[in-house]
C-alpha positions as CSV (number, residue, x, y, z in Angstrom):
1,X,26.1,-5.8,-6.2
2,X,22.8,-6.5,-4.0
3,X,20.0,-8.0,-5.6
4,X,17.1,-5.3,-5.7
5,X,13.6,-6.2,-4.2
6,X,10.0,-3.8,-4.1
7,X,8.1,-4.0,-0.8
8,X,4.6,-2.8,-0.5
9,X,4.8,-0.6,2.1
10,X,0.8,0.1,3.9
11,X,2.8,1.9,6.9
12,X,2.3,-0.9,9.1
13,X,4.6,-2.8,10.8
14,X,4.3,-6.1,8.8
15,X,5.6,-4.0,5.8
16,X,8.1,-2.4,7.9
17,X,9.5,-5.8,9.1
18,X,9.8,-7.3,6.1
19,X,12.0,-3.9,4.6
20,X,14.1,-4.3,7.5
21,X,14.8,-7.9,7.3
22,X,15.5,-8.0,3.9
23,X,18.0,-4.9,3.8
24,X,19.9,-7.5,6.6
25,X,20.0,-9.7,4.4
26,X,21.5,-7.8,2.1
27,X,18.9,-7.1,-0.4
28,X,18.7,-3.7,-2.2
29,X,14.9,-2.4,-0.5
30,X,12.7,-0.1,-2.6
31,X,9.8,0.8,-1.3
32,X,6.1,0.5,-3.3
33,X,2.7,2.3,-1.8
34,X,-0.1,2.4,-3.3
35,X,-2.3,5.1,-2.0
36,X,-5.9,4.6,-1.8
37,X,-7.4,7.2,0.8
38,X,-5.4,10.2,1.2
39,X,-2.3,11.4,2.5
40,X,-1.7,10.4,5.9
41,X,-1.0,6.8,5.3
42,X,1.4,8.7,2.3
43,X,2.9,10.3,5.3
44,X,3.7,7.1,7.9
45,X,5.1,5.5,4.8
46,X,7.6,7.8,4.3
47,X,8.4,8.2,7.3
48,X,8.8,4.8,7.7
49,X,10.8,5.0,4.1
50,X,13.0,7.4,5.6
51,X,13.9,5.4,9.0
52,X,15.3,2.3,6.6
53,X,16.7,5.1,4.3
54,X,15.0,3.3,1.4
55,X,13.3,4.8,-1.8
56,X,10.0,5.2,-1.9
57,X,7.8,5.0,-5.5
58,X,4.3,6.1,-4.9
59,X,1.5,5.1,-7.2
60,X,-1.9,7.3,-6.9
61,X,-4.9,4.5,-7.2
62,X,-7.5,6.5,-4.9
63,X,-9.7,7.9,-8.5
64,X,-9.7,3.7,-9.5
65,X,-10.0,3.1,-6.2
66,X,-13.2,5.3,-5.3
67,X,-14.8,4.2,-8.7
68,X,-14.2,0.2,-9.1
69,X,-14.8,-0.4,-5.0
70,X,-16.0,2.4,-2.7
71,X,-19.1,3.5,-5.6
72,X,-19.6,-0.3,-6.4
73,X,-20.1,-1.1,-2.6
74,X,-22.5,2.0,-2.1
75,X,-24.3,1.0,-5.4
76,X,-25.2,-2.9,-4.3
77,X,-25.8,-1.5,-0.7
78,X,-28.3,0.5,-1.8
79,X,-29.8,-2.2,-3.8
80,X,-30.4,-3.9,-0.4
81,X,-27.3,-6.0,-0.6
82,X,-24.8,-6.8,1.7
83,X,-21.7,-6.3,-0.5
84,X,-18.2,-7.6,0.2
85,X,-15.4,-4.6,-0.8
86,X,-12.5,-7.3,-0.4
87,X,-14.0,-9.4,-3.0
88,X,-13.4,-6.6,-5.6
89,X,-10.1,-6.4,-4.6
90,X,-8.8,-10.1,-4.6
């Protein structure tokens, strides 16, 4: 029985490598994506999903999203700062 493994899948190629190179190795790929704007990234990834014939478990984070990083950077920018999104995120 293969071992099972999740990928974050963003639709990029990075993502898409690492899928492939794993299922050749023999691991059991199941695809993760987090969506965060809307869905046309939704759309490459399971497209993507499909091409490897992988699953593909979807997780909606665009309201947490929206509230803890896109109003929190609008907030301090109006404030007159110069805020740094990724920092919220790491």
């Amino acid at each position: 029985m293969a071992r099972r493994i999740a990928v974050g899948m963003s639709g990029g190629i990075d993502s898409f490598a690492a899928a492939l190179r794993l299922q050749e190795q023999g691991w059991e790929v199941v695809g993760v994506h987090l969506s965060l704007w809307g869905e046309d990234d939704l759309r490459g990834v399971e497209a993507l999903c499909r091409r490897l014939s992988i699953p593909l478990v979807v997780r909606d984070g665009r309201e947490f999203f929206r509230d803890r990083v896109v109003e929190e950077f609008v907030r301090a920018y109006r404030m007159g700062h110069t805020p740094s999104p990724c920092c919220t995120c790491n």
